[in-house]
C-alpha positions as CSV (number, residue, x, y, z in Angstrom):
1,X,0.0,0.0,0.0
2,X,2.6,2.5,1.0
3,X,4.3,1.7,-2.1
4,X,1.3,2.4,-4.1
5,X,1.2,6.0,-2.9
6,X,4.7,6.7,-2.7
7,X,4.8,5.5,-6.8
8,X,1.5,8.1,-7.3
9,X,3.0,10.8,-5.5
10,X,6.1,10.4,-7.9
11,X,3.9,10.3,-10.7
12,X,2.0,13.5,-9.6
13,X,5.5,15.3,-9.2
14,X,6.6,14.4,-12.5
15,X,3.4,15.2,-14.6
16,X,3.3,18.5,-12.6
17,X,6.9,19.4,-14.1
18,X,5.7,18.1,-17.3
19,X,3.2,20.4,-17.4
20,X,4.8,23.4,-15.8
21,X,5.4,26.7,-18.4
22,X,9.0,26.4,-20.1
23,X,10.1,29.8,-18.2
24,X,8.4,29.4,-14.8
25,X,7.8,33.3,-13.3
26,X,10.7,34.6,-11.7
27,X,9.6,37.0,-8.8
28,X,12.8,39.3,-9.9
29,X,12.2,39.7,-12.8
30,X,8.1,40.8,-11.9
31,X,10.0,43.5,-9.7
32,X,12.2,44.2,-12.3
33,X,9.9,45.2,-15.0
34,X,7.4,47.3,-12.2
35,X,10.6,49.3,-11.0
36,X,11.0,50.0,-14.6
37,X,7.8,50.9,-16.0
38,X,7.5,53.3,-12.9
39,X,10.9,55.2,-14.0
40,X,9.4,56.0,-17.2
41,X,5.8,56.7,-15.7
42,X,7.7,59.4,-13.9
43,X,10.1,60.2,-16.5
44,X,7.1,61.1,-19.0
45,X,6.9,65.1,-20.3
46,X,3.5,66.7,-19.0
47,X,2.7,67.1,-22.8
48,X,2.8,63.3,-22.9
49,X,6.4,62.3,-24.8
50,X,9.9,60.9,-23.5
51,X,12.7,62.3,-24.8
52,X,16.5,60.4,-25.3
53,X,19.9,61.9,-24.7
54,X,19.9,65.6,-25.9
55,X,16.3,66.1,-25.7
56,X,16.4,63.6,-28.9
57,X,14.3,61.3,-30.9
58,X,10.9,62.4,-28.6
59,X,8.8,60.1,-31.4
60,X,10.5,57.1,-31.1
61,X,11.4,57.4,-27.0
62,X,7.4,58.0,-26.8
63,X,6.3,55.1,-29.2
64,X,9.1,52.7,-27.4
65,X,8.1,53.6,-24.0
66,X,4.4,53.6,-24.4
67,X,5.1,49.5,-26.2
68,X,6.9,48.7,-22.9
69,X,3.6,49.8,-20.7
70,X,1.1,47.8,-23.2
71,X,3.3,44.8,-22.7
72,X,2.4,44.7,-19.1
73,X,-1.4,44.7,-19.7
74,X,-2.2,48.2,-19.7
75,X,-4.6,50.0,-22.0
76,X,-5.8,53.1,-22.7
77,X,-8.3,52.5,-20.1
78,X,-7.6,49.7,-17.4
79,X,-4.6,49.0,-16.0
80,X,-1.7,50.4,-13.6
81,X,-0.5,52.6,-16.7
82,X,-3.9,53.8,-18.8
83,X,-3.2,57.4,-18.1
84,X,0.6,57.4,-19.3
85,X,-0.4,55.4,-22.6
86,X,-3.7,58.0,-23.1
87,X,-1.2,60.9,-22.9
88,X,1.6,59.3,-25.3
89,X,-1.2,58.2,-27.8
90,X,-2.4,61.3,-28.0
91,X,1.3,63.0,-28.4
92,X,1.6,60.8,-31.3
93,X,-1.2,61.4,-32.7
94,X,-1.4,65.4,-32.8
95,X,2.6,64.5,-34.7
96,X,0.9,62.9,-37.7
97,X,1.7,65.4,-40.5
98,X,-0.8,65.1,-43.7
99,X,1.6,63.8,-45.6
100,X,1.6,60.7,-43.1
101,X,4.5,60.9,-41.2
102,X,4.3,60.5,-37.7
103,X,6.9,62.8,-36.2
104,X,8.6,66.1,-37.9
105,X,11.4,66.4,-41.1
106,X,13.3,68.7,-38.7
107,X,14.0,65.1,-36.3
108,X,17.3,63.7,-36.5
109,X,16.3,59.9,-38.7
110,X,12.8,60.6,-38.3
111,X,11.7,56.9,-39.9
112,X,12.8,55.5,-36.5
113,X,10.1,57.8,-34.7
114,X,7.6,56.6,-37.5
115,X,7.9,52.9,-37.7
116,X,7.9,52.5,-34.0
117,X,4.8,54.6,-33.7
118,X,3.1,52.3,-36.4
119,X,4.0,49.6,-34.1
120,X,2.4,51.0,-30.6
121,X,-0.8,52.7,-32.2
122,X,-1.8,49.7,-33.6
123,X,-1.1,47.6,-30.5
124,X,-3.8,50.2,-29.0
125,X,-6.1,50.2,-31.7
126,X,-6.3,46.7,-31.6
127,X,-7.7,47.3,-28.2
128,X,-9.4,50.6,-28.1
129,X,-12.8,51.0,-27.0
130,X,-14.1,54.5,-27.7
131,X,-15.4,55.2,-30.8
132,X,-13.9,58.8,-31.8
133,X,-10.1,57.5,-30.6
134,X,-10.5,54.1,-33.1
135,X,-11.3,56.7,-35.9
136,X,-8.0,58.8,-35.0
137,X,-6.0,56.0,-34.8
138,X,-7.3,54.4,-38.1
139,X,-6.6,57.4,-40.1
140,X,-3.5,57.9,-38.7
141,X,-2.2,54.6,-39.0
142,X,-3.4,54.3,-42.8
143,X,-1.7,57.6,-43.9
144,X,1.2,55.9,-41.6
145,X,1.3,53.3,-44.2
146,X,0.7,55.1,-47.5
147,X,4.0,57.8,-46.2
148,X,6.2,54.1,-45.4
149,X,5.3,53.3,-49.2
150,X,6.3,56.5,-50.5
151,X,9.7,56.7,-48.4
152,X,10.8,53.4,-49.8
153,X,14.0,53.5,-52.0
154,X,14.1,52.1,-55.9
155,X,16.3,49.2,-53.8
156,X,13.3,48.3,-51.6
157,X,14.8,49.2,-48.1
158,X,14.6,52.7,-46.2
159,X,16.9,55.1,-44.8
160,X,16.8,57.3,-41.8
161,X,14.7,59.4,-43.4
162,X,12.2,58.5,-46.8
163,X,14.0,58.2,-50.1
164,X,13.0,61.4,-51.4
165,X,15.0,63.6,-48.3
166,X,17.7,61.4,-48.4
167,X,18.7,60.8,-51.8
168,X,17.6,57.2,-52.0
169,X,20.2,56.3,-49.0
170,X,18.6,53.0,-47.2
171,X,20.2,50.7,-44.7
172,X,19.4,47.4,-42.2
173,X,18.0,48.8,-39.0
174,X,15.3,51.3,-40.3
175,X,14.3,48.9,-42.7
176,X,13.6,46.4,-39.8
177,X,11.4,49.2,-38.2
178,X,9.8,50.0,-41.1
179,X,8.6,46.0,-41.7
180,X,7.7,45.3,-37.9
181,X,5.3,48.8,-38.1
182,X,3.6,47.5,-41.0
183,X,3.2,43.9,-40.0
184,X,1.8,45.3,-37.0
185,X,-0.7,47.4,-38.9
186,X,-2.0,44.7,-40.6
187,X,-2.4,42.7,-37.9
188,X,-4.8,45.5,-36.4
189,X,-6.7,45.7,-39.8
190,X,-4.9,48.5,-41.9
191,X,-4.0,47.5,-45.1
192,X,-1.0,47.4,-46.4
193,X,0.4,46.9,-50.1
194,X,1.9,43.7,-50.4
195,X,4.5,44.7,-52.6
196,X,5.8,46.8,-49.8
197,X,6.8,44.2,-47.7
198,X,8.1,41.7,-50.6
199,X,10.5,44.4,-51.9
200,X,11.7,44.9,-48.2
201,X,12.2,41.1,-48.2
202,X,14.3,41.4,-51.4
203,X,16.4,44.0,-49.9
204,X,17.3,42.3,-46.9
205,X,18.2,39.3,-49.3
206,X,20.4,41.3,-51.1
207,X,22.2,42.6,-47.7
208,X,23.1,38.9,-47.0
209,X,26.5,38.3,-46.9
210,X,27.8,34.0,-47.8
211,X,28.3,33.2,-44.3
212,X,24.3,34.2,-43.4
213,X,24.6,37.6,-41.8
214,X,23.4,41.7,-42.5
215,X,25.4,44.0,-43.3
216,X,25.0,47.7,-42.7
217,X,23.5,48.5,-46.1
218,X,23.5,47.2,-49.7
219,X,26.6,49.0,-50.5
220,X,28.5,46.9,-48.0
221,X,30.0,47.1,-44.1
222,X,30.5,43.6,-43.1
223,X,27.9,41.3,-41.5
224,X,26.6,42.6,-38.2
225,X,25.0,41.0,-35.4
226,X,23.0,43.5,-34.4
227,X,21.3,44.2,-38.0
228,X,21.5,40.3,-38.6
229,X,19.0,39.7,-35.1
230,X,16.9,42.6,-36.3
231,X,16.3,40.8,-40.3
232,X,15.6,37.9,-38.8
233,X,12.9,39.4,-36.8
234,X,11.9,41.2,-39.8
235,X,11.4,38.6,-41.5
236,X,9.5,36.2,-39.5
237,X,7.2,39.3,-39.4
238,X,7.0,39.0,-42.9
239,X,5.7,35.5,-42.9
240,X,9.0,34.2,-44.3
241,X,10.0,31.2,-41.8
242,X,10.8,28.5,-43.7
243,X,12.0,30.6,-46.5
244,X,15.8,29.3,-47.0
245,X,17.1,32.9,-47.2
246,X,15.4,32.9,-43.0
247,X,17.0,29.7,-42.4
248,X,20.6,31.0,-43.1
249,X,20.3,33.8,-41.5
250,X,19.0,32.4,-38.2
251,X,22.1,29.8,-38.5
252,X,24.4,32.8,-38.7
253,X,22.9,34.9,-35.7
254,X,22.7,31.5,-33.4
255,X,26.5,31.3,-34.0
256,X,26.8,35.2,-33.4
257,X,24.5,36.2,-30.5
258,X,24.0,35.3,-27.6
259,X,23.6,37.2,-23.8
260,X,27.1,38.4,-22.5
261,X,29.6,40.6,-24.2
262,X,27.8,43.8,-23.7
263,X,29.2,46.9,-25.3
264,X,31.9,44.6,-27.1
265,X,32.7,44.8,-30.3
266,X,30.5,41.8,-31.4
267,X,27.8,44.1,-31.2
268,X,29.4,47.4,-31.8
269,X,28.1,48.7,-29.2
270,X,24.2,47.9,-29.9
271,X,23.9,45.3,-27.5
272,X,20.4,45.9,-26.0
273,X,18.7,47.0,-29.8
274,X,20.5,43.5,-30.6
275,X,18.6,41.8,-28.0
276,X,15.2,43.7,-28.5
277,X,14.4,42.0,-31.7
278,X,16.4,38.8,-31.2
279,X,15.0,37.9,-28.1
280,X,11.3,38.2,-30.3
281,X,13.0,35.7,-32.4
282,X,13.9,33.0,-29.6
283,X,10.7,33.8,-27.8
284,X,9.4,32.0,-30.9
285,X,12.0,28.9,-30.2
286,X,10.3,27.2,-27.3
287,X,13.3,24.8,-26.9
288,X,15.8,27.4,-26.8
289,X,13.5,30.4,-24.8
290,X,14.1,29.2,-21.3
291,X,17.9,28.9,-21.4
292,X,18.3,32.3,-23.6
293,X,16.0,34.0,-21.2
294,X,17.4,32.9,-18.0
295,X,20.6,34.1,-19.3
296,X,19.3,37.3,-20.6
297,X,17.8,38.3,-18.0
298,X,20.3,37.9,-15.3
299,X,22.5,40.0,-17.5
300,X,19.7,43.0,-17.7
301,X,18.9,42.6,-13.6
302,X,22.4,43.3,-12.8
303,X,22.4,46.3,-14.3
304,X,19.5,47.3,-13.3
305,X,20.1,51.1,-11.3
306,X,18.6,51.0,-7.3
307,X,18.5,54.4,-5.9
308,X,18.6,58.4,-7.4
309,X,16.4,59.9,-9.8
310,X,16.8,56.7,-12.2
311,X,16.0,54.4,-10.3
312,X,14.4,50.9,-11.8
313,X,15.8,52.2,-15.0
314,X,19.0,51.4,-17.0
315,X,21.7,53.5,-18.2
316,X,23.9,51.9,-20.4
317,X,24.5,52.9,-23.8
318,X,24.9,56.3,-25.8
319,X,21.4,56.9,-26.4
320,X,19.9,57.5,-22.5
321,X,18.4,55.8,-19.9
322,X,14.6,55.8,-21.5
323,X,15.2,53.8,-24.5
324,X,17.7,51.3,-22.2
325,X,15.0,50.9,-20.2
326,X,12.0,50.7,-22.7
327,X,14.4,47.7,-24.1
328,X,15.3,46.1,-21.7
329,X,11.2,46.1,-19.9
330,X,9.9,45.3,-23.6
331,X,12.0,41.7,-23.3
332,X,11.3,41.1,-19.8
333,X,7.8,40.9,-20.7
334,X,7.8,39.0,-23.9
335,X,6.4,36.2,-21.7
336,X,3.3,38.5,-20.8
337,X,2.0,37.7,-24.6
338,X,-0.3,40.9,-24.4
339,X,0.7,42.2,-27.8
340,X,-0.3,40.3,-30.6
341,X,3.4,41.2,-32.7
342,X,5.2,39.6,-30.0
343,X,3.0,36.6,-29.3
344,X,4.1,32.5,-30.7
């Protein structure tokens, strides 16, 4: 008899593990990500925007920061954070020009601002309740996508600012943003022109270098880690896993990234915007995730600053402690799987 119960009990334990989530809640990292999101809820302009280093890139820091608060299950409306996304959405909103950029020509790279702020308006449109705010968010997000069409170069990619104002220059990382803002708006119901996306596909091809990885731009610079994690993202938003070209490039970045050598050269010094789209990539790789994650994470919690007026935020890098932290909250709650671009 005892030996009956001591066999069930074993059983129990080991269909419990079985059946236990592949990244099991780490209190920390819950504590983590609240410190965090309440640095930038305090850290937020009265007028509704974050700003970087310099009083920089207030588009992007809003559109980035305002992501990292949806990720934890706040709306417009409900949650710990409604008020702080209401006040960014609108921000973004009263920047849509009529031409459909979101953001202003005088912004240094201005398609950064743009193609983030596709990808948090429609994260809130997909949500939004009230009537009046779905309209605003509809037309701006379909201008959005008409301006991302028209600022494509003749090569397919973009550059830090559309073709037209920059002389048909395009390279890796914008083009990522671009892709993940439209995928993202089609998602929510905008359309968007197939052919957009397939050229940007194309492009990224034609970035390959033989051994698998990005390079800078089309005209050449090496394969880089960070632009290589950011394709790959790219283009498994584009529907393309399976495609050989994804294949080779996902060999190459497993080789070439992984947690750990922050700031080295591996990563030129883009070590977190490396991270921020890979780790979308092996959130996708439920064999891989738990180990990755652990890993990651440790790395980001360490860093993490206690005390002074950035507290629960991070401060590493060149561009400023908001989009550090926006980053580095973004991947601690890819497990959350409240946004639908993020989500298996």
């Amino acid at each position: 008899m005892r030996t009956t119960i001591v066999r069930s009990l074993v059983l129990l334990g080991l269909l419990m593990l079985l059946s236990a989530p592949a990244t099991a809640k780490d209190p920390r990292v819950d504590e983590a990500v609240h410190r965090a999101l309440d640095y930038l809820s305090r850290s937020q302009t009265k007028q509704g925007y974050w700003v970087a280093n310099g009083d920089q890139y207030r588009v992007a820091m809003t559109a980035l920061a305002g992501n990292a608060m949806l990720a934890e299950g706040s709306t417009t409306t409900r949650g710990r954070y409604a008020e702080n996304i209401r006040a960014a959405v609108d921000y973004l909103i009263s920047c849509s020009q009529a031409n459909g950029l979101i953001g202003f020509k005088s912004d240094f790279h201005y398609t950064y601002g743009h193609g983030f702020s596709m990808l948090f308006l429609s994260q809130v449109y997909g949500e939004e309740e009230d009537v009046e705010r779905r309209e605003d968010l509809k037309r701006v997000l379909t201008k959005a996508v008409e301006f991302t069409k028209d600022a494509q170069t003749t090569r397919g990619g973009w550059g830090y600012v559309s073709a037209k104002d920059g002389n048909d220059f395009d390279e890796g990382s914008t083009c990522v943003t671009q892709v993940q803002g439209l995928r993202a708006c089609r998602n929510a119901g905008i359309p968007v022109p197939k052919e957009v996306v397939d050229r940007a596909v194309k492009y990224i091809n034609d970035c390959m270098t033989p051994e698998g990885g990005v390079q800078y731009s089309i005209r050449g610079g090496g394969a880089r880690p960070a632009i290589s994690g950011a394709a790959i993202a790219c283009l498994f938003n584009a529907g393309e896993q399976g495609n050989p070209m994804a294949d080779k490039l996902l060999d190459y970045c497993k080789k070439n990234i992984w947690p750990g050598n922050q700031g080295g050269s591996n990563y030129l010094g883009h070590w977190h915007y490396t991270h921020y789209y890979y780790a979308q990539v092996m959130y996708r790789d439920e064999e891989n995730w738990p180990k990755y994650f652990a890993e990651l994470s440790e790395e980001i919690l360490a860093k993490q600053v206690r005390g002074g007026p950035v507290d629960g935020g991070w401060t590493e890098g060149h561009v400023g402690p908001v989009y550090t932290t926006a980053m580095n909250a973004t991947i601690l709650q890819l497990d959350n799987g409240f946004l639908p671009i993020y989500q298996r």
